[in-house]
Steps between C-alpha positions, in 0.01 A plus 500: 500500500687162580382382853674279756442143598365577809223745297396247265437267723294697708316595185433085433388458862245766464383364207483146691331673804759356759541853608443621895280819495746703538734370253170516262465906564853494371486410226174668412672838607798453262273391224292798578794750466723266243323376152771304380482293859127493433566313147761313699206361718238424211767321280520261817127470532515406130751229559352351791117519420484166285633332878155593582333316260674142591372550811173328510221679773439320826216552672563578879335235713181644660616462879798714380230790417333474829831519690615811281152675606537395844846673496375786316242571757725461809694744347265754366338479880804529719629796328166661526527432886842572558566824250215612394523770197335820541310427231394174629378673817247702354323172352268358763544176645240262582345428827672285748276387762669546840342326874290760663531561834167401722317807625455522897147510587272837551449574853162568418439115362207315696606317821395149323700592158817541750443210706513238170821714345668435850389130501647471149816683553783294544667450840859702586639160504424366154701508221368769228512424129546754268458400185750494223490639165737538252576841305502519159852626455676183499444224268521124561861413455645325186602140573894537490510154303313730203742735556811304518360353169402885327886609554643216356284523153634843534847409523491226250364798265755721596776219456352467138533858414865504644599161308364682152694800540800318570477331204413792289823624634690187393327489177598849421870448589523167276381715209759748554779237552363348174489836280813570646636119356341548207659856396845332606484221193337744284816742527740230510342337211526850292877496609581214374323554156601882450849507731632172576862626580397673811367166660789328702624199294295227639169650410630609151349282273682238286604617136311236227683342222307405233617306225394588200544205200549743163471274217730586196339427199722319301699648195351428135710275295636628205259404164687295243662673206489462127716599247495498148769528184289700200666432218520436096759236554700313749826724414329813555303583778299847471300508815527394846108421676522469857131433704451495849194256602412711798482811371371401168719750361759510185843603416659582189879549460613572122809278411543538130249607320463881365198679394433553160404873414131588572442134606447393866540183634169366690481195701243207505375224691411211282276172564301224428259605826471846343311523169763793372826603615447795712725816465727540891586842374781709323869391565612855591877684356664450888675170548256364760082510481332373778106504494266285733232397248514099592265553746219426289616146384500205765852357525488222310411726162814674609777201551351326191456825253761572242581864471571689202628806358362696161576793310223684517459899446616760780310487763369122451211337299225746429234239446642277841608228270770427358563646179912477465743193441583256800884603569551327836353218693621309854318315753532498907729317701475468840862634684370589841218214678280678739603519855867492405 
């Protein structure tokens, strides 16, 4: 049940006990008849019981005591006098001692016995003194400076009570004006991360540019390339031998020469770095053969090797050495430099 202002503070008064007595049966009516009011009332007491305990105790200064028991019992005994309870009238009261009134002397009394009371009698024309004594009822008066000084320790307490309440009150309206803040920039923040077009312009926030540096990695130069005329003699060229450095690959383009029935033309790599010339494979029947087989030799073994061509049986050398004539022979020439 959602209470008003005026009901929770009248909840944290009761808890602070600044409260008239009839303010007091209030609230202890509604909590009475109203459980959630009554857990209202304890969740202030729970709030405001550690302000108890930074109160240190202060011991009441012993005159103060005797003035609060002399007040006590001036009240307790005027009430008895003035409106006594019926209950109260049943108790008995002590004694009060009250003047008695001199008996007249018996006629019969002794002539002597009456002459002494009428020598000791006071004359019509002296003053008679009846003597005095105060009843029981009424108390010796407080001293009004005591007084005076009793109602203002009980104001100054009073003023205390008042001055913490107030500032409960302001305390608990700051909070609320802070939660309140605080929901404010949590919403606006979420707008401006989720939806920033609905903010008006200002509060939109700036677009970033980044600049991003992409680094293009720079394009490979071309490897050098070799080329070679394979060939009986200088009139006749047979084979063309083209070799890429990069790739460590080989071309073959037949010119002029012709396969012999049954024969196949095979390839090899000879030099004085290799202990044997070592076969580069069958020259095939198509007018180019291209086969990447350098790969295995460093370069200079390949610019400085002289390259021949045999007859050997088709399909190539069955023992992997040569075993037919040397037809055709060329070395490389460079025609392309590297990076060109």
């Amino acid at each position: 049940m959602a209470y008003s202002e005026d009901h929770i503070a009248l909840a944290a008064e009761y808890a602070l006990g600044t409260l008239d007595a009839a303010e007091r049966a209030q609230v202890e009516t509604m909590m009475a008849v109203d459980q959630a009011f009554a857990a209202l009332v304890q969740a202030w007491e729970f709030r405001l019981g550690p302000l108890n305990q930074m109160v240190g105790l202060v011991e009441p200064r012993p005159e103060l005591w005797e003035r609060i028991k002399a007040e006590i019992a001036r009240s307790g005994i005027k009430a008895a006098v003035i409106s006594p309870s019926p209950a109260e009238a049943d108790v008995e009261l002590p004694a009060v001692a009250t003047p008695q009134a001199p008996k007249a002397p018996s006629v019969v009394a002794e002539a002597p016995m009456a002459e002494e009371l009428a020598a000791e009698a006071p004359s019509a024309d002296a003053p008679v003194e009846i003597p005095r004594q105060d009843t029981p009822a009424e108390a010796p008066p407080v001293a009004p400076q005591r007084r005076a000084s009793a109602a203002r320790e009980v104001a100054n307490d009073n003023a205390n009570v008042v001055q913490l309440a107030s500032k409960v009150r302001q305390l608990r309206t700051v909070a609320n004006v802070m939660t309140a803040v605080a929901a404010v920039l949590l919403a606006l923040l979420g707008v401006q991360l989720y939806r920033p077009d609905l903010l008006p312009p200002p509060l939109q926030p700036k677009p970033r540019i980044q600049t991003v540096e992409v680094k293009v990695p720079a394009a490979p130069q071309p490897a050098a390339q070799f080329v070679a005329l394979l060939q009986k003699d200088a009139a006749s060229p047979a084979f063309i031998l083209t070799v890429d450095a990069g790739s460590k690959s080989y071309t073959v383009r037949r010119v002029g020469a012709a396969p012999e029935p049954g024969k196949s033309f095979e390839l090899w790599i000879v030099s004085d770095k290799l202990q044997k010339p070592r076969s580069l494979g069958v020259i095939g029947g198509s007018d180019f053969t291209s086969r990447p087989v350098l790969s295995s030799y460093d370069a200079d073994t390949v610019n400085r090797a002289t390259y021949a061509v045999t007859v050997e049986p088709e399909g190539g050398s069955p023992t992997g050495q040569a075993t037919g004539p040397i037809v055709f022979t060329g070395k490389l020439i460079e025609t392309v430099p590297p990076g060109k």
